[in-house]
C-alpha positions as CSV (number, residue, x, y, z in Angstrom):
1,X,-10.4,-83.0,9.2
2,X,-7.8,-82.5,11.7
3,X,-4.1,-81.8,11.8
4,X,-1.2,-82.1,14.1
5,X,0.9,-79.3,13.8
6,X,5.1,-78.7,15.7
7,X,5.7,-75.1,16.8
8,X,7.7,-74.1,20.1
9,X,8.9,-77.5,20.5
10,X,5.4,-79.0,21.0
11,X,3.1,-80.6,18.8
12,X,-1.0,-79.9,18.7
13,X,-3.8,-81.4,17.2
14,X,-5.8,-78.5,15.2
15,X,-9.2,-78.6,13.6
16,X,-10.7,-75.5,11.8
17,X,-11.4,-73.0,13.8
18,X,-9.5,-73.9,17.0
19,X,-7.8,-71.5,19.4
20,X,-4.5,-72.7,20.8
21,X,-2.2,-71.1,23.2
22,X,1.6,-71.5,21.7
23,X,5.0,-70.5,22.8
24,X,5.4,-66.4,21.5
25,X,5.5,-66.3,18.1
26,X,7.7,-63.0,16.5
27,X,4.5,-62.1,15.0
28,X,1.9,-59.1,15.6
29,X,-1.5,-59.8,16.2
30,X,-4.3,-60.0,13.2
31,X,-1.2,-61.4,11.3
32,X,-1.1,-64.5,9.7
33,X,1.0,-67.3,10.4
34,X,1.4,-71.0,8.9
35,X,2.9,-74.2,10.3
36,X,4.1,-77.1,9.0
37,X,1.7,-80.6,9.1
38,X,3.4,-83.5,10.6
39,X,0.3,-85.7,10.4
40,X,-3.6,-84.8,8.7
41,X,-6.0,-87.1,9.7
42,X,-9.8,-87.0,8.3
43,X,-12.7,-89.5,6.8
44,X,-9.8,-91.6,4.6
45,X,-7.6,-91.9,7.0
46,X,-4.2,-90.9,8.4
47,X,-1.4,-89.2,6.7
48,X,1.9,-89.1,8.6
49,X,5.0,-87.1,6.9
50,X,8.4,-87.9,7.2
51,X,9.1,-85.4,9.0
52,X,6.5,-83.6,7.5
53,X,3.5,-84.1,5.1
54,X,4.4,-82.3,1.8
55,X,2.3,-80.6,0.6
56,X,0.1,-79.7,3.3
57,X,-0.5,-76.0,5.4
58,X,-2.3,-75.0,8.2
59,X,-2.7,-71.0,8.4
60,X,-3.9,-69.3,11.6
61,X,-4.3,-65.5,12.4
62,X,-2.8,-64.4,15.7
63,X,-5.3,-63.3,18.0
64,X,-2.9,-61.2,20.8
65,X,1.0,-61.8,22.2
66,X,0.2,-62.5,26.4
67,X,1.9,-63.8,29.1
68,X,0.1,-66.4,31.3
69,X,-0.1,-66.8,35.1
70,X,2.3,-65.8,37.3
71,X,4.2,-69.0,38.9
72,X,6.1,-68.1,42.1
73,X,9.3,-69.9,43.3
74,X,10.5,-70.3,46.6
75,X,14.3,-70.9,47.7
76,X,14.9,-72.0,51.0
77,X,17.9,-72.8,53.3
78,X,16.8,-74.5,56.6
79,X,18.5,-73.3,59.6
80,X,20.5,-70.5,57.4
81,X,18.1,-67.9,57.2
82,X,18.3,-67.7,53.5
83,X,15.4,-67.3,51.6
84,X,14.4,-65.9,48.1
85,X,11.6,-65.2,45.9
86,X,11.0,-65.1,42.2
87,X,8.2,-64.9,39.9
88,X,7.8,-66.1,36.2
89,X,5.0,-65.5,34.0
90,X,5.8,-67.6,30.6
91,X,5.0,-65.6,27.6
92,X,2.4,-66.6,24.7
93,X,0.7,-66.2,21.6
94,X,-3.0,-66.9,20.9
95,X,-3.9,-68.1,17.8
96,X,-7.1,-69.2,16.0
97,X,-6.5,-71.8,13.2
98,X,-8.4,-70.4,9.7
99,X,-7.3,-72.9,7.4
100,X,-5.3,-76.5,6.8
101,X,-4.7,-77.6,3.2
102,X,-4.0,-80.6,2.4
């Protein structure tokens, strides 16, 4: 059985078990979280809400709050002698799903 599950603005497809990296979460790690279903799919089928399925959970335990890799930016002015650098490291939460009830 899998699920697609909407946190952060973006949508991912869960099974039990999985570890996904989502946008930070305000929540401490070992805690648990749950998300709403837009869609469950399994051996009968596919079942899409609208928006979401009622009735239906998926709980995960945060593993650790992180921030990935750092991107660098580059600002450049040719002939101007203008340029500037900036980093940005995008924070996240790890999470490992434990559960989706249907």
């Amino acid at each position: 059985m899998y699920a697609i599950i909407e946190t952060g603005g973006k949508q991912y497809k869960v099974e039990n078990g999985d570890v996904i990296y989502a946008e930070l979460l305000k929540a401490e790690a070992e805690q648990e979280v749950s998300f709403d279903v837009i869609a469950i799919g399994g051996d009968d089928g596919l079942t899409v809400g609208d928006p979401y399925v009622k009735g239906a959970v998926v709980t995960g335990k945060v593993v650790k709050n992180g921030k990935g890799k750092k991107i660098n930016i580059l600002t450049y002015k040719p002939k101007k002698g203008y340029m500037k650098r900036k980093g940005h490291r995008q924070p996240y939460t790890k999470i490992e799903i434990t559960a989706i009830n249907a």
